[in-house]
C-alpha positions, 0 to 999 in steps of 0.5 A: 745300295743305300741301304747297305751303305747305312748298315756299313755306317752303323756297324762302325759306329758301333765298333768304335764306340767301345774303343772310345769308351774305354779312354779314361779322363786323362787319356782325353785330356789335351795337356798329356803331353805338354812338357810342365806336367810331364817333366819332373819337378822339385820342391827345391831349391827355393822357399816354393814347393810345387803343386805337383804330386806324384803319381802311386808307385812313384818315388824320388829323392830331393836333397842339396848342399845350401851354404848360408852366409849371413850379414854378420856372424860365421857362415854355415851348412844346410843338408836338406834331403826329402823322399817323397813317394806317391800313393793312391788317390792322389796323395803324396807321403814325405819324410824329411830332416834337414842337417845344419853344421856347426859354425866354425869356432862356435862354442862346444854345449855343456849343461850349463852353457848350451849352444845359441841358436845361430851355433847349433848344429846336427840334424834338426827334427825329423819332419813328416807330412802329406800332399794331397791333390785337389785338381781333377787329374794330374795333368790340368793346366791349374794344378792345386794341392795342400801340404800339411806336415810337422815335425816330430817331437824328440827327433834330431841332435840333442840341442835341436829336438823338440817337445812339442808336435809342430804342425804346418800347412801350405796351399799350393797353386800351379798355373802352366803358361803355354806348354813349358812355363809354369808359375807357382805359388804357396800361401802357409803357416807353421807353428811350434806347438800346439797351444794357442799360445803358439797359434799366436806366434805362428809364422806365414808363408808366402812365395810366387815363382816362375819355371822356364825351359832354355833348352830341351834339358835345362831351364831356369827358376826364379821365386820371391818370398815373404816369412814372419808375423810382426817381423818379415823377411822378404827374399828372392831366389834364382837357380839353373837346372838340367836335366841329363836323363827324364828321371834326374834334375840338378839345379845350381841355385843362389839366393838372398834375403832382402829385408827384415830381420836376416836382411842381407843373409846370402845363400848359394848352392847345389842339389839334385832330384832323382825320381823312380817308377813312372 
């Protein structure tokens, strides 16, 4: 009887083995499920773009409206509309270009007097880029990628292209904080061209922010940010979002600059993110 009881024993052993070996690393992990890795994520509307990277054969589009009032002068438009779309091996393609409307009452541009920067308006240059995952999977409680972009020489309206290449790059962190929370942070650099000359005047990035459910379908985002070189601009930005299908997130969002140069600059806004493919 014993006997029989053992071989009874091996033989389920040994049905289940193959089971159990055909779970890949994800399958085992134990955050799968938890809501901050599975709920959709954006990188907008704030400074902060998420360490999340989509999945191969994923897409989704992320634009909004983003009024921009600053201390002095006439307020304006910002249009920002970004497709991202999700490869193999973890990586990510984006494509985004940005529209800035005209101040009102700012001096048309002529040959001889072009606009001031603060008047410009039309899409600005084309920017193309890539997030790459470095986690082990997608769904770790850590989560950490790298952006790197730049935007496209000759593109845009005629008073916003560039000449040059001009490159950027982030490290994006995420640390999830229970199952529903999740900080954010992302440490950059940009540049206008290619030169050391550019290198030189470069501009550094840096953001922390915090995700936050209030519901089951809405949540709250808050960031601080940092921008400059010799010169800084620090600011904050909070935002409410909701989410009336898993696939579909809009976020209303205001923001403000709170020293440096564009201290006292305001922001407010809407948007919307749509993902497709699972």
């Amino acid at each position: 009887m014993r006997t029989t009881t053992l071989w009874a024993t091996a033989a389920l052993l040994g049905a289940a083995a193959p089971a159990l070996a055909q779970n890949t690393p994800e399958e085992n992990n134990p955050n799968l499920d938890a809501p901050f890795v599975r709920n959709l994520r954006a990188d907008r509307p704030g400074q902060t773009v998420t360490a999340q990277v989509l999945r191969a054969g994923q897409f989704q589009l992320e634009a909004g409206a983003l009024r921009q009032l600053p201390r002095a002068g006439a307020a304006g438009w910002l249009l920002a509309p970004t497709l991202r779309i999700g490869f193999f091996n973890g990586m990510e393609l984006r494509v985004s270009q940005p529209y800035q409307s005209l101040a009102p009452g700012a001096p048309a541009a002529t040959a001889d007097a072009p606009l001031l920067a603060p008047a410009r308006g039309g899409w600005a240059p084309l920017v193309v880029g890539t997030k790459l995952m470095l986690s082990p999977n997608y769904d770790t409680r850590t989560q950490v990628a790298l952006l790197a972009e730049t935007a496209v020489p000759g593109t845009g309206a005629p008073t916003l292209k560039q000449a040059h290449w001009a490159p950027a790059a982030r490290l994006l962190v995420s640390e999830q904080l229970g199952q529903r929370f999740g900080l954010e942070a992302n440490l950059g650099f940009g540049q206008q061209g290619l030169t050391l000359a550019d290198v030189e005047a470069g501009q550094f990035l840096g953001t922390l922010a915090l995700n936050g459910p209030l519901g089951n379908r809405a949540g709250f985002f808050v960031e601080g940010y940092t921008a400059g070189r010799t010169d800084w601009n620090t600011g904050a930005t909070a935002g409410l979002y909701w989410r009336p299908q898993p696939l579909l997130r809009l976020d209303l969002n205001t923001g403000r600059v709170l020293g440096g140069p564009a201290a006292g600059t305001a922001t407010a806004g809407a948007g919307l993110a749509l993902r497709l493919g699972r």
